[in-house]
Biopython code that builds the backbone (N, CA, C, O; Angstrom):
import numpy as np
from Bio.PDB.StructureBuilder import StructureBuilder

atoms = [
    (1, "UNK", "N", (13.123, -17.602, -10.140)),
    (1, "UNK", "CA", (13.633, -16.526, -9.300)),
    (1, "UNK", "C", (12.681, -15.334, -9.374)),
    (1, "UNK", "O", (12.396, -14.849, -10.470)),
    (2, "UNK", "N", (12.340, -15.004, -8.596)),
    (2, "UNK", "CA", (11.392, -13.845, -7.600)),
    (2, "UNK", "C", (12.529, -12.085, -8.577)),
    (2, "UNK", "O", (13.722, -11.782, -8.573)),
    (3, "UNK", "N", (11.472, -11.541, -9.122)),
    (3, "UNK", "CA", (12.484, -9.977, -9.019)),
    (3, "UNK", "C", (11.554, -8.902, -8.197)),
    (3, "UNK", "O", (11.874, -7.714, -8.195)),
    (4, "UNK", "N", (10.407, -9.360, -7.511)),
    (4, "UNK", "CA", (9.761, -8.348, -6.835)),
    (4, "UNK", "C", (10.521, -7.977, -5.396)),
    (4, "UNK", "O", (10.252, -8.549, -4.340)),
    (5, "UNK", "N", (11.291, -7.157, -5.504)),
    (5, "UNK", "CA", (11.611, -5.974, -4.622)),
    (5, "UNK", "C", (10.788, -5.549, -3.498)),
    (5, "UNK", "O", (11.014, -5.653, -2.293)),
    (6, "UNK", "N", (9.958, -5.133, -4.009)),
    (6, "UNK", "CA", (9.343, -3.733, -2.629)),
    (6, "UNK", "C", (7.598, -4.688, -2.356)),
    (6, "UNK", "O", (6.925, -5.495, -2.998)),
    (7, "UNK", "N", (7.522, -4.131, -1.320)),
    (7, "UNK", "CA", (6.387, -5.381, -0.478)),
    (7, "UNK", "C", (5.366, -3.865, -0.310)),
    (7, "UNK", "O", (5.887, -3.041, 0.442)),
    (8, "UNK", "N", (4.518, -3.600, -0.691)),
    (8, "UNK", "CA", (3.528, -2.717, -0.275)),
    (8, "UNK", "C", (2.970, -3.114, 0.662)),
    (8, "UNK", "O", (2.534, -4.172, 0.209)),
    (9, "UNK", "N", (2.417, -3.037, 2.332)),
    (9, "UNK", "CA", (2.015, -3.275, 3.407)),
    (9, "UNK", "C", (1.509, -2.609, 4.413)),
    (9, "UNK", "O", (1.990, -1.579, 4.885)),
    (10, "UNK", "N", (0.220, -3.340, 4.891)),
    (10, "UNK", "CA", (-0.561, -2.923, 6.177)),
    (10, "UNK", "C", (-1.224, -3.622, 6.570)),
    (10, "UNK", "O", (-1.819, -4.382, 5.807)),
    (11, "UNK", "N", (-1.392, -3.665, 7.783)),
    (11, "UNK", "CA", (-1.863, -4.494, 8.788)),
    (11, "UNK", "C", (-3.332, -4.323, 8.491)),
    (11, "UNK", "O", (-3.967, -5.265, 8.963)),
    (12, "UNK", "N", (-3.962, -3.583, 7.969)),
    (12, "UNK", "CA", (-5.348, -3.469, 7.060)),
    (12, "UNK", "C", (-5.383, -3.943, 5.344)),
    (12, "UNK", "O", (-4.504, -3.958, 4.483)),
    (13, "UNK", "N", (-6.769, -4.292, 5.331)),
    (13, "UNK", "CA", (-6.748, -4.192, 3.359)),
    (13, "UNK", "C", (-6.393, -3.132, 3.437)),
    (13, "UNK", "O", (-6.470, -2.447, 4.456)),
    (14, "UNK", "N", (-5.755, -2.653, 1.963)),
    (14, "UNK", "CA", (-5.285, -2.007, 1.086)),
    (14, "UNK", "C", (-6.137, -1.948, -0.076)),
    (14, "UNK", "O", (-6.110, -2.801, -0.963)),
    (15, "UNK", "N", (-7.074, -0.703, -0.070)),
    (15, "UNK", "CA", (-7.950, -0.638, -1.260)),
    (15, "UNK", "C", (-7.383, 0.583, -2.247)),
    (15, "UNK", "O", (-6.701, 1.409, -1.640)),
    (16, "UNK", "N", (-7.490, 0.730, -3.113)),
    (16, "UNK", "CA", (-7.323, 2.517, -4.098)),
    (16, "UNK", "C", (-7.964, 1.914, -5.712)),
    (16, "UNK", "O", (-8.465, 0.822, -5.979)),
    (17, "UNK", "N", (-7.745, 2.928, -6.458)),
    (17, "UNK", "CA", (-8.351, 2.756, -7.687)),
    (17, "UNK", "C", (-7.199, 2.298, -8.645)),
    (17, "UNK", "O", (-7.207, 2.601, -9.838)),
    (18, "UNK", "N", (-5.768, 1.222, -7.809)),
    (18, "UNK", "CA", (-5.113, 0.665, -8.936)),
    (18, "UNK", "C", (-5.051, -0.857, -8.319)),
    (18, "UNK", "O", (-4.243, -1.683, -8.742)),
    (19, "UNK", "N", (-5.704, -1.049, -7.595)),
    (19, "UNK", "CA", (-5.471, -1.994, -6.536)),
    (19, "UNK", "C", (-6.917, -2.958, -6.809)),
    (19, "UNK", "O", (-8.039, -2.601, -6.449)),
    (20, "UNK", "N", (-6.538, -4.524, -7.681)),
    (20, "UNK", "CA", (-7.724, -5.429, -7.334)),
    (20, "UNK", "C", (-7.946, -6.239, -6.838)),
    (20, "UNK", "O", (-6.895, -6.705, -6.400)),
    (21, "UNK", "N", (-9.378, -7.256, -6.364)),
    (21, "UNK", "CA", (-8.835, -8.116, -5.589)),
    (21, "UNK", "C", (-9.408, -7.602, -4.023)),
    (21, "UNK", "O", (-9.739, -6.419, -4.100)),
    (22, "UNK", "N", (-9.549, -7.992, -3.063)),
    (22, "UNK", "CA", (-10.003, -8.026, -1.872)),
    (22, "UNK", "C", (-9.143, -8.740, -0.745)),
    (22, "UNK", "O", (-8.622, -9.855, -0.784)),
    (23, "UNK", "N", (-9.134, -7.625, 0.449)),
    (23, "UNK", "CA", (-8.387, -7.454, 1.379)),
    (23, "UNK", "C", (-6.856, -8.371, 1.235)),
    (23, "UNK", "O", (-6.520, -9.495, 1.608)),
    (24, "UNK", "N", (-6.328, -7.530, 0.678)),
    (24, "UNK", "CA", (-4.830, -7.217, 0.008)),
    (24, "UNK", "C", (-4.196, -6.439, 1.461)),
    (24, "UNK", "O", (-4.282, -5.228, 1.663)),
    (25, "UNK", "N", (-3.647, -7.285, 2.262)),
    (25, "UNK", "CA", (-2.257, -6.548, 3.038)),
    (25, "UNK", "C", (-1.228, -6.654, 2.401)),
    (25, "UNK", "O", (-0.589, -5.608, 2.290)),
    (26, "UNK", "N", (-0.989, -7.173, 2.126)),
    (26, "UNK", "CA", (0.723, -7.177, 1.058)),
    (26, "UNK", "C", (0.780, -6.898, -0.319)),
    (26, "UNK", "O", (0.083, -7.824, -0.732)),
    (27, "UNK", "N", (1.114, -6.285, -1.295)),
    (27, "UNK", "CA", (1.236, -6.538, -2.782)),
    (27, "UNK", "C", (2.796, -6.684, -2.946)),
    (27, "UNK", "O", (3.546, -6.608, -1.973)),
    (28, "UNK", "N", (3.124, -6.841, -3.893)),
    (28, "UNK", "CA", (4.623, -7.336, -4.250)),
    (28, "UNK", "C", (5.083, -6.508, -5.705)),
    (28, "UNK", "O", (4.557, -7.021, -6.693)),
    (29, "UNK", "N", (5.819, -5.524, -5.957)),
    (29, "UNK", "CA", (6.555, -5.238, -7.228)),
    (29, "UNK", "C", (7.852, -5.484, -7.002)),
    (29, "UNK", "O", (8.441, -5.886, -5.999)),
    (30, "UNK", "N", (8.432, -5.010, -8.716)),
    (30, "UNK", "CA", (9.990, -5.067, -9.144)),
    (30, "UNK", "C", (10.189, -3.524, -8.979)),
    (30, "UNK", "O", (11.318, -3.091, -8.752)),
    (31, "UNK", "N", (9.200, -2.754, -9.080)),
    (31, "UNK", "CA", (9.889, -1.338, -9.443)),
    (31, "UNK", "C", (9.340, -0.292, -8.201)),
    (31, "UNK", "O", (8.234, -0.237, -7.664)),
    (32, "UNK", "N", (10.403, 0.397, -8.004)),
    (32, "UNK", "CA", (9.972, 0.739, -6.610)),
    (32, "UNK", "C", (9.655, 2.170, -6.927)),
    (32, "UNK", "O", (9.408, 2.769, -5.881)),
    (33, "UNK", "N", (9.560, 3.028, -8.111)),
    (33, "UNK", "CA", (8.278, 3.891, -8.295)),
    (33, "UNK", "C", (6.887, 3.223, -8.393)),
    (33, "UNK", "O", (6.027, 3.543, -7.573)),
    (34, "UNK", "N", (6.787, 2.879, -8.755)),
    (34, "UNK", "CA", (5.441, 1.964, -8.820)),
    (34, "UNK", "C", (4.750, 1.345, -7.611)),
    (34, "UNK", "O", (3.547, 1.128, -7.754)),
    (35, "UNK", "N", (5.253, 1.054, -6.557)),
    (35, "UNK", "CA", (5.319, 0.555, -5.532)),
    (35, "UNK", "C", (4.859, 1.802, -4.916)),
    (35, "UNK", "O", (3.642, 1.750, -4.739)),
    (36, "UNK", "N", (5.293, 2.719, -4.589)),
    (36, "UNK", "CA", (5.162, 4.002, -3.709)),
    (36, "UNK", "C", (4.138, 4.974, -4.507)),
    (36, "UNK", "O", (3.613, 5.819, -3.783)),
    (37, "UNK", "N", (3.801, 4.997, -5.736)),
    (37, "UNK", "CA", (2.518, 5.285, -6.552)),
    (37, "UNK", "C", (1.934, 4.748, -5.808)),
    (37, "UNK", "O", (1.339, 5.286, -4.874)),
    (38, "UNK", "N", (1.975, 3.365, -6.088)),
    (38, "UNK", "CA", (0.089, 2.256, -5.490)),
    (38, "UNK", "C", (0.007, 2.787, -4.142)),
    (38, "UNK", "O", (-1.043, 3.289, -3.742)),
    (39, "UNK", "N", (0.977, 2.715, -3.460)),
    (39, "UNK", "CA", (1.292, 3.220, -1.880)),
    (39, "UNK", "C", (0.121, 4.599, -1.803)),
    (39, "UNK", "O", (-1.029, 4.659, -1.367)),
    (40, "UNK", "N", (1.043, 5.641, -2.457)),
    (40, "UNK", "CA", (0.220, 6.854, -2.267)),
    (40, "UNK", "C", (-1.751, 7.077, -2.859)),
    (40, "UNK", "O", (-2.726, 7.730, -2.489)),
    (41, "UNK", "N", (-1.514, 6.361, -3.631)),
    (41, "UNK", "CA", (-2.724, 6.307, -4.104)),
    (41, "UNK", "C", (-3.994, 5.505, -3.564)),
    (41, "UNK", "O", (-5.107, 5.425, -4.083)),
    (42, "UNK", "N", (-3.484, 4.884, -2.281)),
    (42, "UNK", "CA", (-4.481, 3.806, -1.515)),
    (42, "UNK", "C", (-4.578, 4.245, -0.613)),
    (42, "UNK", "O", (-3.931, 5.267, -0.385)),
    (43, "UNK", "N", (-5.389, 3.725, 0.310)),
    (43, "UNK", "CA", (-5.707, 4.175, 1.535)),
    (43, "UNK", "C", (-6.476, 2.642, 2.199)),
    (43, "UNK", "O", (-6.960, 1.773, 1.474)),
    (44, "UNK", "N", (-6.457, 2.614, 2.953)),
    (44, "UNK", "CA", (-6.770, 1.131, 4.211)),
    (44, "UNK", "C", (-8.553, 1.280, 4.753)),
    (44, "UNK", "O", (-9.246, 2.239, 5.092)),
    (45, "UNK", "N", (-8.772, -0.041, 4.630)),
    (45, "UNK", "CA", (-9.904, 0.224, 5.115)),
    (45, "UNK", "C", (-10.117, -0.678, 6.592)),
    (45, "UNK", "O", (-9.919, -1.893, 6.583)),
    (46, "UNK", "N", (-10.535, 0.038, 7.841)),
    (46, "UNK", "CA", (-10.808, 0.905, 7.542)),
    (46, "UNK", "C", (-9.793, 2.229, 7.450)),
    (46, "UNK", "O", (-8.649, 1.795, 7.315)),
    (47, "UNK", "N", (-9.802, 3.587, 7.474)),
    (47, "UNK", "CA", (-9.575, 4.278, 6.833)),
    (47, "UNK", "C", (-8.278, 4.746, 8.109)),
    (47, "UNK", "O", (-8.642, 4.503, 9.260)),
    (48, "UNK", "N", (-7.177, 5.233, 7.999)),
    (48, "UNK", "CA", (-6.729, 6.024, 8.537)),
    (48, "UNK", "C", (-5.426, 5.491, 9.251)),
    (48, "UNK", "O", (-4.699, 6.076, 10.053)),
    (49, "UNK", "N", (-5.314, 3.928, 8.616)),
    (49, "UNK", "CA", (-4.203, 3.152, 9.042)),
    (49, "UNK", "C", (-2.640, 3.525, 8.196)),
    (49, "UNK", "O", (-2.498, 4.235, 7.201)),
    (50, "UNK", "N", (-1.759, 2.909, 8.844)),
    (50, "UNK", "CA", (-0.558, 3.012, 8.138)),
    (50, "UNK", "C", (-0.696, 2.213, 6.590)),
    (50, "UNK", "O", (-1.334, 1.190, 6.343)),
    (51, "UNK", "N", (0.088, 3.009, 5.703)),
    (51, "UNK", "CA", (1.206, 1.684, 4.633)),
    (51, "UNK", "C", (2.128, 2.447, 4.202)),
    (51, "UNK", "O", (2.384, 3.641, 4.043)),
    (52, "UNK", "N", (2.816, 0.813, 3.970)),
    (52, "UNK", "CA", (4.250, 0.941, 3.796)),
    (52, "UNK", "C", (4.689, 0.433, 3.148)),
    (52, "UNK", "O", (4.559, -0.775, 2.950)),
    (53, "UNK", "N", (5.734, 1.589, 2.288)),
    (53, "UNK", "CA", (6.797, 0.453, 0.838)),
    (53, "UNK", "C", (7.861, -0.304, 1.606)),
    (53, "UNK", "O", (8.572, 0.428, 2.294)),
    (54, "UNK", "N", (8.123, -1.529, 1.647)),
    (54, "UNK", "CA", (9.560, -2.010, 2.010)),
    (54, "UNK", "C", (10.296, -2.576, 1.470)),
    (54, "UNK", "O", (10.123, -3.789, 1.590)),
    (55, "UNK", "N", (11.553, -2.146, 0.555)),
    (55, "UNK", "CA", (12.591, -2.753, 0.393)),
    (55, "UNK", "C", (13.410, -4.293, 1.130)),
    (55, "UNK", "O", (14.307, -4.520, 1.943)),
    (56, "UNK", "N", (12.219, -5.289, 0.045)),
    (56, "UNK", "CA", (12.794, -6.802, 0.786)),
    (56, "UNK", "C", (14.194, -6.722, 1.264)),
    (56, "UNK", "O", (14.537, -6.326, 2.379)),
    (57, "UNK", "N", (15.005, -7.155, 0.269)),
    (57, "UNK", "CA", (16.348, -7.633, 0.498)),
    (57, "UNK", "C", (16.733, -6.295, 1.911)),
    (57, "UNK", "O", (17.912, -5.971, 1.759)),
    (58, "UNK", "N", (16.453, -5.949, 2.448)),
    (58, "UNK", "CA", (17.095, -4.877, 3.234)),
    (58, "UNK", "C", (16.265, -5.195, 4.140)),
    (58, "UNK", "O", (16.641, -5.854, 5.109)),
    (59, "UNK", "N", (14.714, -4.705, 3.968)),
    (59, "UNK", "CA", (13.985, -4.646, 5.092)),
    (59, "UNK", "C", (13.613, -2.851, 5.491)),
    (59, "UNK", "O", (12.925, -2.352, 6.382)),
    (60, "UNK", "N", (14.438, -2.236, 4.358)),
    (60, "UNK", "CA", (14.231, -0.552, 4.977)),
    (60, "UNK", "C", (12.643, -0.149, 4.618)),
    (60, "UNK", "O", (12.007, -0.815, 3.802)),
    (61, "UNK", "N", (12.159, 0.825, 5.199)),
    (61, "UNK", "CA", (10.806, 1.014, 4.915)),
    (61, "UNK", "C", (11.412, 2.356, 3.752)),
    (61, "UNK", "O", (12.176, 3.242, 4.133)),
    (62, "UNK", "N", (10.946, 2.260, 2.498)),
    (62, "UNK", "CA", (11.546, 3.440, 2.074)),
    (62, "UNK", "C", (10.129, 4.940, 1.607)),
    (62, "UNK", "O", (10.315, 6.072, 1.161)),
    (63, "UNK", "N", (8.855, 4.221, 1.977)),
    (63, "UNK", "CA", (7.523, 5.342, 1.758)),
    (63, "UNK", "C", (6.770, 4.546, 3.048)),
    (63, "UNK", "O", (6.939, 3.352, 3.296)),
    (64, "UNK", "N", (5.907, 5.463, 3.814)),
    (64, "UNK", "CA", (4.904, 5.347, 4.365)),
    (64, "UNK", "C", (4.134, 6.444, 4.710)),
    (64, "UNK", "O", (4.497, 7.606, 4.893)),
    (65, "UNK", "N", (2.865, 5.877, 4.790)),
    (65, "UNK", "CA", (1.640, 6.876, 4.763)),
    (65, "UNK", "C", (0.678, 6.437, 5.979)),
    (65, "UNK", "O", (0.432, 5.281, 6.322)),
    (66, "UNK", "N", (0.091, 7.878, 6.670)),
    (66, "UNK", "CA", (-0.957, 7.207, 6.944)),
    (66, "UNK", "C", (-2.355, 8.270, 6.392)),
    (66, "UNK", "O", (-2.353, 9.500, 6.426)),
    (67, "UNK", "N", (-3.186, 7.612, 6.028)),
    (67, "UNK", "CA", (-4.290, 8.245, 5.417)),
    (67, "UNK", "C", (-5.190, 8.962, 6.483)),
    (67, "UNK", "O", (-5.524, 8.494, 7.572)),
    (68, "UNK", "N", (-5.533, 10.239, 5.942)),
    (68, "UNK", "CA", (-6.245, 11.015, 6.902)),
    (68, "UNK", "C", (-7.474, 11.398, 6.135)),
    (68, "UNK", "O", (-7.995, 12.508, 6.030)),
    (69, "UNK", "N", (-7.917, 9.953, 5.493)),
    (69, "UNK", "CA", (-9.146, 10.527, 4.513)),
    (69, "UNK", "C", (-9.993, 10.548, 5.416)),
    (69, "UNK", "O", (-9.738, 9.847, 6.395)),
    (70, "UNK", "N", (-11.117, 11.240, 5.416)),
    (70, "UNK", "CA", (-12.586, 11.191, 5.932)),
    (70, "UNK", "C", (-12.840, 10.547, 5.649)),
    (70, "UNK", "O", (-12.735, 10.252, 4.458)),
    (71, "UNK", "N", (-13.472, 9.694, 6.688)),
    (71, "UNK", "CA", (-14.531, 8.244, 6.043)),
    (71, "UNK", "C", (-15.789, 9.109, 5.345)),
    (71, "UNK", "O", (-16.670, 8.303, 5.044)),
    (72, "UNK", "N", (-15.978, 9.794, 5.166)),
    (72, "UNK", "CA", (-17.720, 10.445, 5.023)),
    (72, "UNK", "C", (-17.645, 10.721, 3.477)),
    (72, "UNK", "O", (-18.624, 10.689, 2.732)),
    (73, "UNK", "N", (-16.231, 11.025, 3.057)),
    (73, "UNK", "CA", (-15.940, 11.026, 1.480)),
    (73, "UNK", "C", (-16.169, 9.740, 0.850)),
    (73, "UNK", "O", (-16.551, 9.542, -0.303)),
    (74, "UNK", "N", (-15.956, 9.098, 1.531)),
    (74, "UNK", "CA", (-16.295, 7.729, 0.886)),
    (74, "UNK", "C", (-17.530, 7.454, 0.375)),
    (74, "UNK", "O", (-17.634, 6.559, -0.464)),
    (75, "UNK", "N", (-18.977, 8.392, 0.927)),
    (75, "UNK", "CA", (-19.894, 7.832, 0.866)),
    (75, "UNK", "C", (-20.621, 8.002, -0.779)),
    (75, "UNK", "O", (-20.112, 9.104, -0.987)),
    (76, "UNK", "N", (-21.199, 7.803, -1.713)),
    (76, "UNK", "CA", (-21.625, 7.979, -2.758)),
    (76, "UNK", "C", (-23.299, 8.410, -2.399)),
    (76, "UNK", "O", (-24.079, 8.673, -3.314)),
]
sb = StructureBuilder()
sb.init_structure("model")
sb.init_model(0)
sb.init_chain("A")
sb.init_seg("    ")
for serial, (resi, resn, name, xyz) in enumerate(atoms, 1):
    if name == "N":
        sb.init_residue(resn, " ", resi, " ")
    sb.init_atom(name, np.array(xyz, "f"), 0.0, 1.0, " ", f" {name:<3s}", serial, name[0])
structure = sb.get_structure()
């Protein structure tokens, strides 16, 4: 039996600095602070797309973002 809850999602990868692994649209937790952390802390590449926490068993979206990073920050 499955206890992951909340579906982190976007129709883009999902990159941030808690997030591993390559082009990740979905991640899956049990705890839905944690879920809306990774949420806030990512951003889509490319840059400026939606994500969203969703509460499986329901289906409610309960965090979404859309990132308004500058792509140009990105650059090193």
């Amino acid at each position: 039996m499955t206890t992951e809850l909340y579906r982190v999602e976007s129709t883009h990868p999902i990159v941030g600095p808690l997030i591993t692994g390559f082009n990740n649209t979905a991640l899956y937790m049990a705890d839905r602070a944690m879920a809306v952390v990774l949420a806030a802390k990512s951003h889509t590449l490319p840059t400026g797309n939606e994500i969203r926490v969703v509460h499986i068993p329901s289906g409610e979206v309960v965090f979404r973002k859309t990132n308004d990073l500058d792509e140009s920050a990105l650059e090193f």
